[in-house]
C-alpha positions, 0 to 999 in steps of 0.5 A: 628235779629240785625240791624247789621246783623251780621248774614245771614237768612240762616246761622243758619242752618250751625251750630250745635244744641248746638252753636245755643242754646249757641246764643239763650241764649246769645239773651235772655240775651239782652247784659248782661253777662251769666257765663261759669257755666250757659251756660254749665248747661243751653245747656247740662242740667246736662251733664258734659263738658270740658271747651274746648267743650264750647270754640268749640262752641263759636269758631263756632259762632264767625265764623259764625258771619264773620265781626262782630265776636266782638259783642260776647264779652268775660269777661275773666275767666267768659263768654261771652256777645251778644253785639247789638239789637237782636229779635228772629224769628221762621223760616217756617217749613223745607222742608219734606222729599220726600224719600219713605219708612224709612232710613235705620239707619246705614251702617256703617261696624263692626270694623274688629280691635281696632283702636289704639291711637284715642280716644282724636281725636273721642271726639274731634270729635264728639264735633266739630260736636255739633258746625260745621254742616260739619267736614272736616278729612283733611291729607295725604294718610294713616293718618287714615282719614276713620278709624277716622270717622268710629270709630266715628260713630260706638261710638255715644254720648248718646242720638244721634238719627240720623241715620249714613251712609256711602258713598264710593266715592274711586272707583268713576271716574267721579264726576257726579256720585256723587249725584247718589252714595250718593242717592243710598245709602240713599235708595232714589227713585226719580221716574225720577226726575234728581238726582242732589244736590237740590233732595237729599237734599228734600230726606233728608228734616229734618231727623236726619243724620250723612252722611260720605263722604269718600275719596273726593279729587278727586271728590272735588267740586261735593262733596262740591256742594252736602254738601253745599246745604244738610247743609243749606237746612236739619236742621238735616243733619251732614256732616263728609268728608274724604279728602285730602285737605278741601271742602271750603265751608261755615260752614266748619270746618276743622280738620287736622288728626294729626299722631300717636304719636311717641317717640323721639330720645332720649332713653326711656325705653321699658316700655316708648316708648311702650307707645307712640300709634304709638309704640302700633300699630305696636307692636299690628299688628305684634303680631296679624299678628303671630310675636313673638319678644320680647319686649325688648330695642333693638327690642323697640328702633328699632320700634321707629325708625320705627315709627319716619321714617314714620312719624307716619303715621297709614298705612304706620306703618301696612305695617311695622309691616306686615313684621314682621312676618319675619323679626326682628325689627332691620332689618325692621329699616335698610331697610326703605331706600328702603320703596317702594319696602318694604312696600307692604303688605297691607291687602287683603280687602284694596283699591288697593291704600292702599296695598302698600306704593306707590300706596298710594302716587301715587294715590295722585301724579296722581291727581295733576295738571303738575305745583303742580307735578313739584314743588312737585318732587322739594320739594323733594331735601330738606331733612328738614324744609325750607321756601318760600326762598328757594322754590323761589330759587329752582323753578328758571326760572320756579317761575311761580305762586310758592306761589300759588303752595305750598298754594295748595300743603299744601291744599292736605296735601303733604306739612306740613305747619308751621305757629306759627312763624313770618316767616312759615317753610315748609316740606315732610312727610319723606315718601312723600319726598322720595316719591318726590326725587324718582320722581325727579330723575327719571325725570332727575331733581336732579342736577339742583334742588341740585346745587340750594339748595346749592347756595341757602344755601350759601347765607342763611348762608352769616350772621349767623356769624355776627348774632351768635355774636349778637343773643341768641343762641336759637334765633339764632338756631330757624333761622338756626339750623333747616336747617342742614339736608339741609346744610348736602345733599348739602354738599353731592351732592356738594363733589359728582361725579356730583357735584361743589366742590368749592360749596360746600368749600363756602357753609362749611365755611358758615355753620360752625357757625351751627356746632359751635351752635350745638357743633357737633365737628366731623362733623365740623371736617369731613366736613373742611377736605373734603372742604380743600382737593377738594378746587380749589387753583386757584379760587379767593376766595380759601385764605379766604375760606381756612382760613376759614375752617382752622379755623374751623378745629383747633376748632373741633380738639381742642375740639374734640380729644384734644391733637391733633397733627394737631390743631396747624399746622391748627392755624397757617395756620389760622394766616399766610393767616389772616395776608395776608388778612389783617383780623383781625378777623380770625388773633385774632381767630389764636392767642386764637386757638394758646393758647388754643393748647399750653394748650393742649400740655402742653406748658404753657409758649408759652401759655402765649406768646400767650395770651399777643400776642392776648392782644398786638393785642387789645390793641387799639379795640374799641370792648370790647370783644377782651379786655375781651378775652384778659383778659380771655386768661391772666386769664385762663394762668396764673390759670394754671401756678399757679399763682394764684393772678394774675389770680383773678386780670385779671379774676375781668377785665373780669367780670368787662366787662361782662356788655358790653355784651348782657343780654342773651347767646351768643356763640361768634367768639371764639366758647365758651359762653363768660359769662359761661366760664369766670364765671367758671374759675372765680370758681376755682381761688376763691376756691384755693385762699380760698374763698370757700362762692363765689367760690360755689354761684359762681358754682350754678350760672354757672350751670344755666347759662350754663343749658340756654346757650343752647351750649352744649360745654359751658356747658360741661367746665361749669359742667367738669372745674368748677361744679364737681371739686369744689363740689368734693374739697368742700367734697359735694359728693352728689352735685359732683355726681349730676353734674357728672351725668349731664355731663354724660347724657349730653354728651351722647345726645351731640357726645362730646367724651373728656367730656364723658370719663372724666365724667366717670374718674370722677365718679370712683374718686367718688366711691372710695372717697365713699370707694368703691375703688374696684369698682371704682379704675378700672373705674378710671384706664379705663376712663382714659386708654380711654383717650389716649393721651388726658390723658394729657389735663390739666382738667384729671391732678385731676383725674390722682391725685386721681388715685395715691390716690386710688392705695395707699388706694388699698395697691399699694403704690409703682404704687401710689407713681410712679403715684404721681411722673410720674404727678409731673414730667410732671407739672414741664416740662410743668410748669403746677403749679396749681396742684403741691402743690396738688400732694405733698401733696399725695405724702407725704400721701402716703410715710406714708403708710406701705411699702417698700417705707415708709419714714417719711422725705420723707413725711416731705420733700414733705409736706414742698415743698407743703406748699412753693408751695402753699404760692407762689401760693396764693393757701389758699386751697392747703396750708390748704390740706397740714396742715392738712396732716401735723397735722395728722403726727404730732399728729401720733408722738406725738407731739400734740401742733406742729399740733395744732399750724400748723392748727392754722396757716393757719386756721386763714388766711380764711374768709369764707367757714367755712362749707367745709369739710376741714375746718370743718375738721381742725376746730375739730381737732384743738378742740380736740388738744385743749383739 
């Protein structure tokens, strides 16, 4: 033994077989190292582990080394090494068994069904019992703790020779019959001797064993006086205990049963979610139960949801699927809010607190002392993760020892812990909260406990603002977005019958960043309405919040409906309650929100004024972020009207300062990734300028950046404003198509309509430039049908261009030529200029198409304005579209060096980009008409 002692005399009895031969040949190597590869051949003697069965092992050691665990040293990606003095000694013999006649060897009963989606846990299992001498199945009511252990025992490794048995302790009520259960079923005779833990461990002596005690935690500390004593006084003893919390006692390893895996939210395949276990078990228990339905989308889709509602947890899914004899998958679904009167068809040989879903939850209830009831039942008003705040705020004047309630709590498996983190996050099962709410309704409870969630809440947020300025965005939603199903039932009971309407307006306001991060627009939007129409206008604080929530209000119409005829009037009462605060803040928030909607609206002039307005008003800011958005607003306007030069010098101002920024994604006061935006207007004024090499390095950039922005808008405006159109104007309809389908998937996880139905707009373009108009002129002409008024949002301007397009590839040139016209007219009343050459030059193409309204001066004319259009723009790209239309006309007239001399013309003025589809174009025709 070392002169450290490192280890108890008696400790050696608490491990398994094969840890204590792991430590043997650790002694034996007298501090040097022994190799992963000759411990594993050494102990298993030729059987073939994982690596993960060993590290079990040393696991177990270091555990049973306590204060010392360093003397077992590891040499990283080799072994290990015993460090200290150590001497071996044969202990006396173990105590004989005093039982009479043999043991039997198993009662353990035949499996009356497959267990489904545990063979990892069984091996895990049974290698934790090579290294522990007692093996703890903790979780909550119906994870399947026996089934586990059963099915454990019915498969023993080759070569195990121990008998296995099995205690019942479910029916016990009183925990002093617990060593008389356990005797009994050893079969010992005791001939008057008291049955006590010291009796049966002599019953036992050194015998080989498997004993499961099942079902403890009621009769807790008499099963882990017994198990504590049998481990360290029979050798050959192993101990599985089913429990829902641990026995606490030296040598324990507990062993958390996790639940079935469910699939996630986002859609799968039948064939994918099928293959989730928890989507197998209830599949498996409705066909053997005589179900019949068919394993398509919709009835697999809805299963999923089933399992995700449960929790994975194994019973409560059985009690699922037994209704599925009658009842459809998608029906089951729906009335799952009422789990407890539902789900009460448990198999008739169960536990009586296994046939029904609340049995099983009271049987734990029931158990709990009146403080654990109490803070349970309070538990319940969260309907997501929280943290020990919020459990202190909830418990009020009754705080008590809280933190010791909610430790114990976790114990018994009613409260799933999360400790990965700096600060630990909490949680109900949701069957184990709805389980809680019940309770705490019926109690009378629910009010007070829903007022204290949300005055909670309000202060939890007070600084998600400021910290949404500062933070990453995925930093900043590991703290807050976790709580919006918090955030939600707050605001529900807030604007409730019996709840606190100006609660509630503070609390919305103080979770609009949450929104914002989350870029869920209609929820914003339906949440600022609400809080603005029940705000008390008497109340101090109704001006602030009031902007506040108008604030947020013009945001989700601005970006959610677009065109929207109350986002303006929602800035300005932003801006007129800004200016009567005296807040600056929300006063430069109304200016940018006013010129966004002047865009929207098609009034790009007012746009203007309010861009130079916003950088009038930050002229003088310290904050180099208001000079950039200054800057970006400028930039953005000026894009739009057309001019082009001025853009590219106000969007190099912009990038200029992008240093001042914070190295990674941030979402800031203006609800957009500062760095992402400006990076993908800064695209699309290269690409019209002519600089096609850094307006396409440009794209790949933004796609990344705004891929790990993690804002789901950001990335929106990054693959619908920048990505798509350039990769389209660039010829690479394979790239366009790749980002058009990200934008597609993306807002399909994302309620993000607007971006959604331009995809769609989009991908009819794409079809149709493939030359499949027939398929997608009508995905065209419907996407944008969607669109509604929201048609007239300057991104669908190209794909309304392309429309005119595909009408005259269709042979309906007189609607294309109508289309042409009807989108030339509105650029000029709305001095919407970036896209005129554009639609000129498509206009004349199709005034060349055969036809009634075929004119070659028409044509002629309407290339000549395209070309003035795109000079005084400083467009390059437009200018090149326009020669080469023009070139081709010429060539069809027989004047060859004229198209020539045109190409040439503007051919030379470009720099870069020679790969493009277009120059790549004009460059061959320019060889031919050499030639």
């Amino acid at each position: 033994m070392s002169d450290a002692s490192c280890v108890r005399q008696e400790s050696s009895f608490l491990w398994g077989g094969r840890a204590f031969e792991i430590l043997a040949e650790l002694v034996q190597a007298e501090g040097q190292l022994v190799t992963k590869n000759d411990l594993t051949e050494r102990v298993w003697r030729g059987v073939f582990v994982e690596e993960s069965a060993l590290r079990v092992h040393i696991a177990a050691i270091r555990k049973a080394l306590g204060p010392d665990r360093d003397m077992l040293s590891t040499t990283v990606g080799r072994g290990y090494r015993l460090l200290g003095a150590w001497r071996i000694r044969h202990m006396d013999a173990p105590l004989q068994s005093a039982a009479t006649g043999l043991l039997p060897s198993t009662n353990i009963p035949s499996a009356s069904f497959d267990l489904i989606g545990r063979t990892a846990a069984i091996a895990h299992l049974w290698r934790l019992l090579s290294a522990y001498r007692v093996v703890s199945l903790v979780g909550p009511g119906g994870i399947g703790k026996t089934a586990l252990a059963l099915e454990a025992a019915r498969t023993p490794p080759t070569g195990l020779a121990a008998d296995r048995l099995l205690v019942e302790l479910a029916s016990l009520s009183d925990p002093k019959l617990v060593c008389s259960v356990i005797a009994g079923v050893l079969g010992t005779k005791l001939e008057g001797e008291e049955i006590s833990p010291e009796s049966i461990a002599r019953a036992i002596g050194p015998r080989p064993l498997l004993l499961i005690l099942d079902n403890c935690e009621h009769v807790i500390d008499a099963v882990a006086q017994v198990a504590e004593l049998v481990v360290s006084r029979c050798p050959g003893t192993f101990i599985v205990a089913t429990s829902r919390e641990a026995l606490r006692i030296e040598g324990e390893h507990v062993y958390r049963v996790l639940p079935l895996g469910v699939p996630p939210e986002a859609r799968l395949e039948p064939a994918g979610a099928s293959a989730y276990s928890a989507v197998e078990l209830f599949t498996s228990r409705a066909k053997a139960l005589g179900s019949s339905f068919a394993s398509d989308e919709e009835n697999i889709g809805a299963i999923a949801a089933i399992c995700r509602r449960l929790d994975g947890i194994p019973l409560a899914i059985e009690f699922a699927a037994a209704r599925a004899v009658m009842l459809s998958p998608p029906r089951i679904a729906a009335l799952l809010d009422d789990r407890f009167k539902f789900l009460t068809t448990g198999r008739r040989t169960a536990l009586p607190r296994q046939q029904t879903l609340r049995a099983t939850l009271d049987w734990s209830y029931d158990l709990l002392p009146d403080d654990e009831a109490w803070l349970l039942r309070q538990l319940g008003i969260f309907a997501g993760e929280f943290q020990l705040d919020a459990v202190i705020a909830l418990a009020g004047e009754h705080i008590g020892d809280v933190t010791g309630q909610l430790a114990r709590l976790v114990a018994k498996s009613l409260v799933v812990a999360d400790i990965r983190r700096d600060s630990p996050h909490y949680r109900l099962l949701d069957t184990t909260r709805a389980y809680a709410l019940e309770k705490l309704h019926a109690g009378g409870e629910y009010p007070d406990a829903a007022r204290r969630e949300a005055k909670y809440y309000c202060g939890f947020f007070a600084n998600a603002e400021a910290d949404s300025e500062v933070k990453p965005q995925a930093e900043w939603l590991t703290i807050y977005g976790r709580h919006i199903d918090n955030v939600r039932t707050s605001l529900d009971w807030a604007f409730s019958s019996g709840g606190d309407a100006q609660v509630g307006a503070a609390l919305t306001a103080a979770a609009v960043p949450l929104w914002v991060q989350l870029s869920l627009l209609s929820e914003c939007r339906e949440r600022t309405e609400l809080a603005l129409a029940r705000l008390d206008p008497t109340a101090a604080n109704a001006p602030r919040l009031r902007m506040q929530l108008s604030a947020a209000r013009g945001w989700s119409l601005m970006y959610g409906v677009g065109r929207a005829r109350e986002a303006g009037p929602a800035w300005a009462a932003t801006l007129q309650l800004a200016e009567q605060l005296g807040d600056r803040d929300y006063l430069l928030r109304a200016l940018w929100g006013l010129c966004i909607d002047q865009f929207n609206n098609g009034e790009f002039r007012r746009a203007l004024e309010f861009a130079h307005r916003f950088a009038d008003a930050v002229a003088d800011s310290g904050n180099p972020v208001d000079r950039m958005m200054a800057d970006r607003l400028l930039a953005t306007t000026l894009h739009y009207l057309g001019d082009q030069r001025q853009a590219y010098h106000h969007i190099g101002r912009t990038l200029s300062r992008l240093s001042d920024l914070a190295a990674k994604p941030q979402v800031i006061r203006f609800r957009f990734d500062l760095r992402a935006s400006t990076h993908y207007f800064q695209a699309r004024i290269l690409w019209l300028l002519g600089l096609a090499d850094q307006a396409l390095s440009v794209v790949e950039r933004n796609v990344e950046e705004g891929r790990t922005s993690g804002h789901a808008l950001t990335f929106c405006s990054v693959l619908g404003q920048g990505a798509c159109p350039i990769a389209f104007l660039a010829g690479d309809l394979d790239a366009a198509e790749r980002y058009c389908t990200m934008l597609i998937e993306h807002t399909e996880r994302h309620p993000i309509r607007l971006w959604n139905v331009w995809a769609r707009a989009f991908r009819g373009v794409l079809i149709s430039r493939r030359g499949d108009v027939a398929t997608g002129l009508p995905l065209l002409r419907k996407a944008l049908e969607l669109a509604g008024e929201a048609r007239f949002l300057p991104r669908f301007l190209l794909p309304f261009g392309e429309l005119a397009v595909c009408l005259g590839e269709a042979g309906e040139v007189l609607q294309g030529l109508a289309t042409a016209d009807e989108a030339l007219a509105r650029c000029e009343a709305r001095d919407e200029g970036w896209y005129v050459a554009e639609l000129l030059r498509i206009k004349g193409e199709l005034l060349l198409l055969p036809g009634a309204r075929r004119s070659t001066g028409g044509a002629e004319q309407a290339f000549d304005k395209a070309f003035e259009v795109a000079r005084s723009q400083g467009a390059l790209f437009w200018e090149l579209r326009t020669a080469i239309s023009v070139a081709r006309m010429r060539m069809s007239e027989g004047h060859p060096a004229d198209a020539r001399d045109v190409l040439a013309s503007v051919y030379g003025k470009f720099t870069e980009g020679f790969e493009t589809a277009d120059l790549s174009d004009a460059r061959a025709m320019m060889v031919k008409l050499g030639s």
